[in-house]
C-alpha positions in Angstrom: 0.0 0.0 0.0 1.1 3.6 -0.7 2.1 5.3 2.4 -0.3 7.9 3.8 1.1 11.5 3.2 1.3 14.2 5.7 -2.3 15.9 6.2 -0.4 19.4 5.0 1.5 17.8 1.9 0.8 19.7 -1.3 -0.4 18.0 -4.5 2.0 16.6 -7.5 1.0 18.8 -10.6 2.6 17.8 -14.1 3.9 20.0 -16.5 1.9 18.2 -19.4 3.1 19.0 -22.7 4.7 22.3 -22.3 3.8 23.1 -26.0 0.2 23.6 -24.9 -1.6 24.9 -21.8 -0.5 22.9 -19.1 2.2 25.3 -17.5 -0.2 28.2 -18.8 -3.4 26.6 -16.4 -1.0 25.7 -13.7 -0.1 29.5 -13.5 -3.2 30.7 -13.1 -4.4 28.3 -11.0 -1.8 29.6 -8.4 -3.1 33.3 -9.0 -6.8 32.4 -8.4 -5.9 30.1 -5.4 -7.9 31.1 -2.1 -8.2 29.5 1.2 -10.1 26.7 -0.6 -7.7 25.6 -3.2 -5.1 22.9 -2.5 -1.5 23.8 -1.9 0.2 22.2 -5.3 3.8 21.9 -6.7 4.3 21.6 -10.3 6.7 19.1 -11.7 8.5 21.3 -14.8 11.2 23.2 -16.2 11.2 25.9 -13.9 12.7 28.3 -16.8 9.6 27.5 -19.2 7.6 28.3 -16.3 9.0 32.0 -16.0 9.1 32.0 -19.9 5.5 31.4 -20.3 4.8 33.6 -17.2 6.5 36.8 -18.8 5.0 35.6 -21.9 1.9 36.0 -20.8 2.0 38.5 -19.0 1.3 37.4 -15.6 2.3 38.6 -12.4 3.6 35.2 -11.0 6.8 34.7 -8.7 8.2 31.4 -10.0 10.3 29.0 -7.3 12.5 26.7 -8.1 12.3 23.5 -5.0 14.2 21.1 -4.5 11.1 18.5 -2.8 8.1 18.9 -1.6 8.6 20.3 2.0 10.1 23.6 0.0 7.2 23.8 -2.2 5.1 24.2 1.3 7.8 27.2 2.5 7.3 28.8 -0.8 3.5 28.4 -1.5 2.5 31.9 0.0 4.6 34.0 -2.1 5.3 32.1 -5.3 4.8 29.1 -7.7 6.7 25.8 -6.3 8.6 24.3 -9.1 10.6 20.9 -8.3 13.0 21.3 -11.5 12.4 19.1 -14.4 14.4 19.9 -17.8 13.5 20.1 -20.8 15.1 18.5 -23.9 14.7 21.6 -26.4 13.2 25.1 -26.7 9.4 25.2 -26.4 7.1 26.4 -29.2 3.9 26.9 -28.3 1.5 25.3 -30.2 4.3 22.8 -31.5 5.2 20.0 -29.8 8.5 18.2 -30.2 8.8 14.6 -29.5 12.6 16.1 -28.0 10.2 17.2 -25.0 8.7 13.9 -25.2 10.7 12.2 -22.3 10.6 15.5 -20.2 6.9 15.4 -20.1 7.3 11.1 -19.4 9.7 12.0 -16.3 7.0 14.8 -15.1 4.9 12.1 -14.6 7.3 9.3 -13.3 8.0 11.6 -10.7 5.2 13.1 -9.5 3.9 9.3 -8.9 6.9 8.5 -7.2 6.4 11.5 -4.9 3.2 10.0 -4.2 3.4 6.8 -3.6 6.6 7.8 -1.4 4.0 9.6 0.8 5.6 13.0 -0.2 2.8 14.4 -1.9 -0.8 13.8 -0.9 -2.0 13.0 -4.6 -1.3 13.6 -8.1 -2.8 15.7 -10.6 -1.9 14.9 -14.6 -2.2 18.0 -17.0 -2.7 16.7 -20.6 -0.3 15.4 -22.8 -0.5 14.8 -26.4 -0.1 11.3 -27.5 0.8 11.4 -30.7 4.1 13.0 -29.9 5.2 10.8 -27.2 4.4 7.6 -29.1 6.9 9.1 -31.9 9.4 8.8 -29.0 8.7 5.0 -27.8 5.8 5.9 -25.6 4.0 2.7 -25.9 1.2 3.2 -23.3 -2.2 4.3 -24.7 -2.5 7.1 -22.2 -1.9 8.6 -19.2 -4.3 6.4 -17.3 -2.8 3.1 -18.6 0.6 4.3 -17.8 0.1 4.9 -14.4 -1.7 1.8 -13.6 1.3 0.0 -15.3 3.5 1.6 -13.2 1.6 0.9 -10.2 1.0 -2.4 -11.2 -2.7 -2.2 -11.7 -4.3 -4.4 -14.3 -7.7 -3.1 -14.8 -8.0 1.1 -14.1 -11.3 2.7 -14.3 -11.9 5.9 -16.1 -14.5 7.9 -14.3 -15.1 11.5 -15.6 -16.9 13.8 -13.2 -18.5 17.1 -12.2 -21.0 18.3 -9.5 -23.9 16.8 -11.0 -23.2 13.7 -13.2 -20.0 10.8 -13.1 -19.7 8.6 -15.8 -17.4 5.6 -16.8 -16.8 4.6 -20.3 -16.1 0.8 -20.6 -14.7 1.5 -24.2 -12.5 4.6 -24.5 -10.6 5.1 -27.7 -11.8 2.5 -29.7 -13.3 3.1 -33.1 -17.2 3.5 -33.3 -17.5 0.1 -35.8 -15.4 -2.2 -33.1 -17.2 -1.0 -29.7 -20.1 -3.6 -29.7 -16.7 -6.4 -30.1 -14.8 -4.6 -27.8 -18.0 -4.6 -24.8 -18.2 -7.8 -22.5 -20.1 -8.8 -19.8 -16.8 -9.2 -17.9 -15.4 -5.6 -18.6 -18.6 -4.3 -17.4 -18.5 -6.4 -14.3 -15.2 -5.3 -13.4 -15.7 -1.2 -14.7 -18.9 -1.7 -12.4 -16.8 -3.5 -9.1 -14.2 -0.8 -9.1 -16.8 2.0 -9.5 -18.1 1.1 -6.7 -15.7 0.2 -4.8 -14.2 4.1 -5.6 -17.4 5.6 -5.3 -17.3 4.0 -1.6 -13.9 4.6 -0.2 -13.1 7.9 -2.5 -16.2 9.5 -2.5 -17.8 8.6 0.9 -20.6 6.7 -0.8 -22.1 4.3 1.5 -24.0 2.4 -1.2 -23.5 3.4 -4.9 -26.3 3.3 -7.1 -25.0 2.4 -10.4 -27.3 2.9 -14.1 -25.8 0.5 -17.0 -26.3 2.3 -20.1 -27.7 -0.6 -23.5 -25.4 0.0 -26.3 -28.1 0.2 -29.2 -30.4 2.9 -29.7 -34.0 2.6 -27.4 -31.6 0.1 -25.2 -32.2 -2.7 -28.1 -35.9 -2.4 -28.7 -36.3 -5.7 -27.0 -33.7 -7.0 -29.8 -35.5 -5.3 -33.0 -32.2 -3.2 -32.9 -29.2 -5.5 -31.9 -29.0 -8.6 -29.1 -26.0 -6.7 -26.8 -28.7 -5.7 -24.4 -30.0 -8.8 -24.0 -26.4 -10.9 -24.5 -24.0 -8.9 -22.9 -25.2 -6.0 -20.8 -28.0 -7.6 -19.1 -26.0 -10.6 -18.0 -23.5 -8.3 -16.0 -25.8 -6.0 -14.5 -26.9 -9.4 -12.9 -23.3 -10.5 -12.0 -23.2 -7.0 -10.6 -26.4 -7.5 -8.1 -25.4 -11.1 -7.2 -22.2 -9.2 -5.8 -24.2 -7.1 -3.7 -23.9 -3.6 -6.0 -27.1 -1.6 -6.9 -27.0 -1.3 -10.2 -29.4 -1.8 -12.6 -30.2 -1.5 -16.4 -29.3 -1.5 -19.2 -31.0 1.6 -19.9 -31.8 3.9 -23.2 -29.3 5.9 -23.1 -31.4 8.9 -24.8 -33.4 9.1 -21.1 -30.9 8.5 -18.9 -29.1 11.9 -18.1 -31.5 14.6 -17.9 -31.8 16.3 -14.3 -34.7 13.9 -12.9 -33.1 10.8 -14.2 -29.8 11.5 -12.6 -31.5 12.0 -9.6 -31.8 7.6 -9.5 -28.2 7.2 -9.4 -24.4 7.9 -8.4 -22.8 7.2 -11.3 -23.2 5.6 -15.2 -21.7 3.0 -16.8 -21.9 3.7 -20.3 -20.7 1.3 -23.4 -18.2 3.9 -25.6 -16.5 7.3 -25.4 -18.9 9.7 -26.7 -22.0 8.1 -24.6 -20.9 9.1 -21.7 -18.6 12.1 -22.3 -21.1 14.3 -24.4 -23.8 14.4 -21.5 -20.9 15.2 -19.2 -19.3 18.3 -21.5 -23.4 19.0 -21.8 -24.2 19.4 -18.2 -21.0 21.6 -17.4 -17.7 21.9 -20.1 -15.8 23.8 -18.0 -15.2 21.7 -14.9 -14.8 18.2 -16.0 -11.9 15.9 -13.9 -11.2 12.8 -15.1 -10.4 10.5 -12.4 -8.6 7.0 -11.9 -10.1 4.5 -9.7 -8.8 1.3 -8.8 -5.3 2.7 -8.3 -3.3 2.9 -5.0 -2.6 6.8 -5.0 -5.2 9.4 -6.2 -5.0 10.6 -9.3 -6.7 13.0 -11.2 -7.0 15.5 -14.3 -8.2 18.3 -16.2 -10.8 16.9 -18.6 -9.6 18.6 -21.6 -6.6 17.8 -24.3 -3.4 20.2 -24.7 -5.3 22.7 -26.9 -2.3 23.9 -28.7 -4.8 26.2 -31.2 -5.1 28.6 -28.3 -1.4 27.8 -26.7 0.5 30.9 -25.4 -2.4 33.2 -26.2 -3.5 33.7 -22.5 -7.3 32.2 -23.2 -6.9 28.9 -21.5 -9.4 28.5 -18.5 -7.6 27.0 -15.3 -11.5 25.9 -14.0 -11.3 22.5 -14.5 -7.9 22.1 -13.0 -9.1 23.7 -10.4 -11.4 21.4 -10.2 -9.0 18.1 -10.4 -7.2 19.9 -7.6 -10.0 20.2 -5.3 -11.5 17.1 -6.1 -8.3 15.2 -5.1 -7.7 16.9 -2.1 -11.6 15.3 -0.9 -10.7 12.2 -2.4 -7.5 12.2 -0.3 -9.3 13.3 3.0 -12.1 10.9 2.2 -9.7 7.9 1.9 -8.5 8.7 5.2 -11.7 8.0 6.7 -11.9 4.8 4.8 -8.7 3.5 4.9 -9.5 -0.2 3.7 
């Protein structure tokens, strides 16, 4: 088991891709803190950090630290930065794969600092894929690296704001292979660790869980497809004989308005867009994607590296604001529960 950090430790923030808005959100995400926001320390290149700061023109103090216990002595008066170089010039809006295992080692450290107990959680800001596979990055994503490294075999996804939390069981798979890639097993096991989460993480004594169908109208009774009735049926079964609430499948067209999410906790859903649409519907601005299953807390902005609007001082710090609160609770909940 991870060891239990200090109740005052800050919060592991990666750099992301520093050719987007990561280091930009991070910024102002230490100007607009209050007595509310979790004390943070970013794990960067402390020069692109003052780079982008003048840049921008924001009126940041930037501190280099060399661990955690500095970042707390330098929190009141400027931006912690535990030093992490870079491999070449940044250019915003332009990624370079020579960045590529700069933005890896954010990452490798900041979960080393938590599992160490030195930081209380960490928080991931986004990377961009494509340029780190063009270095020999061979994980699918940030959640699937960090549950290798931890040794995890089966992370959960779990996107959530205020008023709805969704888990896709299919992420970034192609719209034609979803109904191949759905079985009654990855269901079962999306819907154990939700719960499970949604207990210990969220202080949810018992989880009501809603399966979304997969077909339009949840099948039509099988007039449009047999994955109701095959696959997601089945599970929802295998769920309830393990003592979980859940129930379903359901049409997914009815199941996220305000008096249907009323009936439940959280939604399984069948493919990306399914449950990530309702989501950025019900409130874009303040999405965290979290990781259960893991031994640390982990969590995320829910947005990409939006290089389009890189370096032009419009990026919105709300939803890592968000990630930050959100794993602060998660952390203080756990301690209640510490099964």
């Amino acid at each position: 088991m991870t060891p239990s950090a200090r109740t005052g430790a800050p919060i592991a923030l990666t750099m992301g891709d520093p050719a987007g808005i990561g280091i930009e959100i991070a910024i102002k995400a230490w100007q607009a803190r209050d007595q509310r926001t979790p004390m943070f320390v970013l794990v960067g290149d402390s020069e692109e950090v003052g780079r982008q700061a003048e840049h921008l023109q924001l009126d940041v103090s930037v501190r280099k630290v060399d661990d955690p216990m500095g970042a707390e002595r330098t929190w009141p008066q400027a931006l912690p930065v535990i030093h992490q170089p870079l491999g070449a010039p940044v250019n915003l809006g332009r990624p370079s794969p020579d960045n590529g295992p700069a933005v890896v080692a954010s990452i490798d450290t900041a979960l080393a600092l938590t599992r160490d107990g030195q930081t209380r959680a960490m928080v991931t800001n986004p990377i961009n894929k494509k340029v780190l596979y063009d270095t020999g990055f061979t994980a699918p994503g940030h959640t699937e690296y960090i549950a290798q490294l931890c040794r995890v075999d089966h992370p959960v996804m779990m996107l959530s704001v205020d008023e709805l939390r969704v888990v896709p069981i299919t992420v970034h798979v192609p719209l034609a292979e979803v109904a191949k890639a759905v079985s009654a097993d990855t269901i079962v096991r999306a819907g154990t660790t939700t719960a499970e989460g949604l207990q210990r993480q969220f202080g949810i004594r018992a989880p009501r869980l809603a399966v979304a169908g997969l077909n339009p109208h949840a099948g039509e009774a099988g007039a449009i497809g047999r994955e109701e009735f095959d696959v997601i049926a089945p599970a929802v079964k295998r769920l309830q004989a393990a003592g979980i609430d859940a129930s379903g499948p359901y049409p997914a067209d009815s199941l996220f308005h305000a008096a249907a999410r009323k009936r439940y906790d959280a939604v399984i859903c069948m493919y990306h867009d399914q449950a990530l649409i309702p989501l950025k519907t019900v409130n874009f601005d303040e999405g965290v994607n979290v990781t259960l299953g893991l031994p640390i807390v982990r969590t995320s902005p829910d947005h990409g590296t939006a290089e389009d609007i890189a370096g032009k001082g419009k990026a919105n710090p709300a939803s890592l604001l968000a990630a930050l609160n959100l794993a602060a609770r998660m952390v203080e909940q756990t301690r209640r529960d510490p099964r």
